[in-house]
N, C-alpha and C positions, 0 to 999 in steps of 0.2 A: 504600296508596299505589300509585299508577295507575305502570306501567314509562312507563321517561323517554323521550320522545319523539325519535325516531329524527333526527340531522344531518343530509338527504340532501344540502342544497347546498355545505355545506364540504367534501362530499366529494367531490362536482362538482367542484367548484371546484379543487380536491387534483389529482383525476384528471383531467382535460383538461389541468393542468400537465405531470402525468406520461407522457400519452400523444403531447404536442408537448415533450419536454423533449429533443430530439435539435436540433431550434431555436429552445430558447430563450432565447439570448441574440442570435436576432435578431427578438424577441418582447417585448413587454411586456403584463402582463395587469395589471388595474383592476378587483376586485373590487366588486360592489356601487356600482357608479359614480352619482355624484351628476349628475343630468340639468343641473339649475339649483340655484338656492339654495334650492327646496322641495326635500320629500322625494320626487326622484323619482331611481329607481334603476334600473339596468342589472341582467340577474345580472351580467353579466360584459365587458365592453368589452377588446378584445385590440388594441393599435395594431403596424401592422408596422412596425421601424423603419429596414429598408432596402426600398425598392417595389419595388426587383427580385426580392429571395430569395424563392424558390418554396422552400415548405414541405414538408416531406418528406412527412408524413403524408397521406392520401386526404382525411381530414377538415378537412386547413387548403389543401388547393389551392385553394378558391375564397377564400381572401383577399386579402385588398386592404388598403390603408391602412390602414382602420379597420375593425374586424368586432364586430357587435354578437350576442352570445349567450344565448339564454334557455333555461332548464331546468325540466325540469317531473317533479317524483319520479317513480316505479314508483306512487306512489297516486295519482297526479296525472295530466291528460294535455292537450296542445295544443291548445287549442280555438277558435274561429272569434274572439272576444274577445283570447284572449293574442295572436293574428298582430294583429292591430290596435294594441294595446298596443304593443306590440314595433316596431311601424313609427311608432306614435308619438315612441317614442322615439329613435328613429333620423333623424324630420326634425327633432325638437327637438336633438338631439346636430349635427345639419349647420347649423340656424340659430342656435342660440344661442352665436353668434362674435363677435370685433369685424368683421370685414370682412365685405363681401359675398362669398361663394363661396370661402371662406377654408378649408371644409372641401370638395372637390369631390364632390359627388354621387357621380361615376363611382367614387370609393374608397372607399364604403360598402358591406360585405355583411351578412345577418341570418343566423344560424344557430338554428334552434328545434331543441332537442332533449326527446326525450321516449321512455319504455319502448315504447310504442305507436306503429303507424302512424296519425295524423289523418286519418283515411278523410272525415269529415263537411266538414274544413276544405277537405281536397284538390278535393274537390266541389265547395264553395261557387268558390275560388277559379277554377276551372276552369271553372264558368257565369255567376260576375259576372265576370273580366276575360280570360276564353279562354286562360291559362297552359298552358304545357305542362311536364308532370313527369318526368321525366327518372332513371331508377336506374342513378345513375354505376359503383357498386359495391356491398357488400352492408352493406344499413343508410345509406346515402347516398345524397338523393334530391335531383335541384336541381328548381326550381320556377324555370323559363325564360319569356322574354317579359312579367318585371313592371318595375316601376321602380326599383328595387333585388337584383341576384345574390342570391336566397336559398337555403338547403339546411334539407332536415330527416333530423335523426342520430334513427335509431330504435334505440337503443342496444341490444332483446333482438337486431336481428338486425345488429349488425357483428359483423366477425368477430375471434373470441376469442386468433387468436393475433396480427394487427396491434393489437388493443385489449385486451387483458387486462385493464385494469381498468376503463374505460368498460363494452366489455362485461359486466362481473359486477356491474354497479354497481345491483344489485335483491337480493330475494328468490327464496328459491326453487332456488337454487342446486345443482346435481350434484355430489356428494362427487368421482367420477373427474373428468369432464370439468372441473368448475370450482376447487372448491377444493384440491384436491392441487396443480393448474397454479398457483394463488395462492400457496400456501404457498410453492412453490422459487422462484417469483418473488421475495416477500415475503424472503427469507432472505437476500440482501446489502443490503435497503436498509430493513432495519428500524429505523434510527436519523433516516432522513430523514423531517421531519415530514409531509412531502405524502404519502409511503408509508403512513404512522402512520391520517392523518386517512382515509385511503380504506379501509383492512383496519380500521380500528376497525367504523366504519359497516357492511359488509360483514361481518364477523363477527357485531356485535347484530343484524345483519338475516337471518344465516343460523345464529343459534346451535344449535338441534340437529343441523344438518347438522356442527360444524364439534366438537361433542360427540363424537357418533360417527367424524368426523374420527382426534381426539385417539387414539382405541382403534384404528382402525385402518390410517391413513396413516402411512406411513415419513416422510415427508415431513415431516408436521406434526407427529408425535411427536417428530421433532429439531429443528424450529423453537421448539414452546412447551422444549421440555428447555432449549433453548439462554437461553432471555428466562428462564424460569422460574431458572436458574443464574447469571444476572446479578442481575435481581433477590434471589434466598438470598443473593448476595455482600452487596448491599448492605444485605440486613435483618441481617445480622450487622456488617457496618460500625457499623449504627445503633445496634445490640444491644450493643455494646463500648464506643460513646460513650455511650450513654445506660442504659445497665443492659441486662440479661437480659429484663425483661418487654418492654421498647419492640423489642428486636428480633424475640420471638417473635409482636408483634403486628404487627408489618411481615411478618414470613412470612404468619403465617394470610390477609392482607389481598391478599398476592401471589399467595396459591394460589385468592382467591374471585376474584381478576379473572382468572383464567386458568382459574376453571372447573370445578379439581382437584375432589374427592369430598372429602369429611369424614376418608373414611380414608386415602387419598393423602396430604393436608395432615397428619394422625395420622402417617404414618412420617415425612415431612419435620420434623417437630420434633423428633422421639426422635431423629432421626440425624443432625440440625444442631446440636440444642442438648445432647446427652448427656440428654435426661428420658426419665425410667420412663414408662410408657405411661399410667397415672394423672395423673403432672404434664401430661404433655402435654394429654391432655382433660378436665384443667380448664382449663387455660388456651384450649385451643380452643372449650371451649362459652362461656368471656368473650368472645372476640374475632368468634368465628364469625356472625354476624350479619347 
């Protein structure tokens, strides 16, 4: 069986929450927005819901009332079709109202994000409609003099300490520079799902990095001890309500999503459940799988 195919947009989705979550409650976001009554979707449709509030972050100053978002993985990249698309949808999002001019032009902005800079599109736009491109700050570029404000977030190169998880939001990742600064980040808001959904992705996407993590970061040796000790709590919760085997089958299953060795997950039995190191690996060659 082929590895399960990587989340990238929920995790978008997660982390541009988390990176405007300073205002967002004067934010509303529309995942996956329905254009009309076929299947046409936004990634991401953001409405401002007071026109004044200026956004704190570099990457929402260019919003305005309505701001339309597309994303495109670290496999993926912005291409001279996606800008078209994306503007499609953005006059179908202005025309399809009851009133005429009900949604004003002028409150419209597009954001394309993508791993890469669109070199090809940059081009194109720049000899069909004379744009000028503009690099506000690092990894933030506006695309000036079209008929809608647009910006493109090149997410390897914003910067890792205003975006922490935008920026990491690929493969490929630095144990010092990237995932240690994750992990302590990641360590008060490990229960909040947007947190969840972005470090999950981000870890399958950097799992031998986050391997050798585990051996050698302080960091992250006290983050997984920590989840890993909540977890043992609750495989013994399970393991008291429901017999001895269902909890030592809830440890072994705790220690393969966290990565642990065969023999790591081997002392955690003998020392949670009292088994001899026989009982223990039988039961871990049943569960282990």
């Amino acid at each position: 069986m082929g590895k399960k195919a990587l989340q990238w947009h929920p995790a978008f989705q997660a982390a541009l929450q988390v990176e405007l979550a300073e205002d967002r409650p004067f934010l509303r976001f529309h995942e996956e927005y329905n254009l009309s009554r076929k299947p046409l979707q936004m990634d991401t449709l953001i409405i401002k819901l007071e026109p004044g509030h200026v956004v704190s972050k570099s990457i929402g100053r260019i919003f305005r009332t309505y701001n339309i978002v597309e994303y495109k993985s670290p496999e993926d990249y912005i291409s001279v079709n996606d800008f078209y698309k994306v503007l499609g949808y953005v006059c179908i999002y202005q025309a399809d109202t009851g009133k005429v001019l009900e949604i004003p032009p002028e409150e419209l902005t597009i954001t394309l994000v993508g791993d890469h800079y669109p070199r090809r599109l940059v081009r194109h736009l720049k000899k069909r409609y004379g744009v000028r491109i503009r690099n506000v700050t690092k990894g933030i570029y506006y695309i000036e003099d079209f008929i809608f404000p647009v910006q493109l977030l090149v997410t390897e190169q914003l910067s890792k300490e205003e975006y922490a998880w935008l920026g990491r939001l690929r493969k490929g990742l630095d144990l010092k520079l990237d995932i240690e600064p994750l992990a302590r980040e990641y360590k008060g808001k490990k229960n909040d799902p947007l947190y969840q959904a972005v470090m999950d992705v981000i870890v399958r996407a950097n799992q031998k990095q986050y391997e050798e993590g585990r051996r050698m970061c302080e960091a992250l040796k006290e983050l997984f001890a920590d989840e890993l000790a909540e977890r043992e709590e609750k495989g013994i919760e399970k393991g008291i309500e429901k017999g001895l085997e269902k909890g030592v089958q809830a440890l072994v299953e705790t220690c393969r999503e966290l990565h642990l060795s065969r023999g790591q997950c081997l002392e955690k039995l003998v020392e949670k459940f009292q088994l001899t190191e026989d009982s223990a690996g039988i039961y871990l060659n049943t569960y282990w799988k």
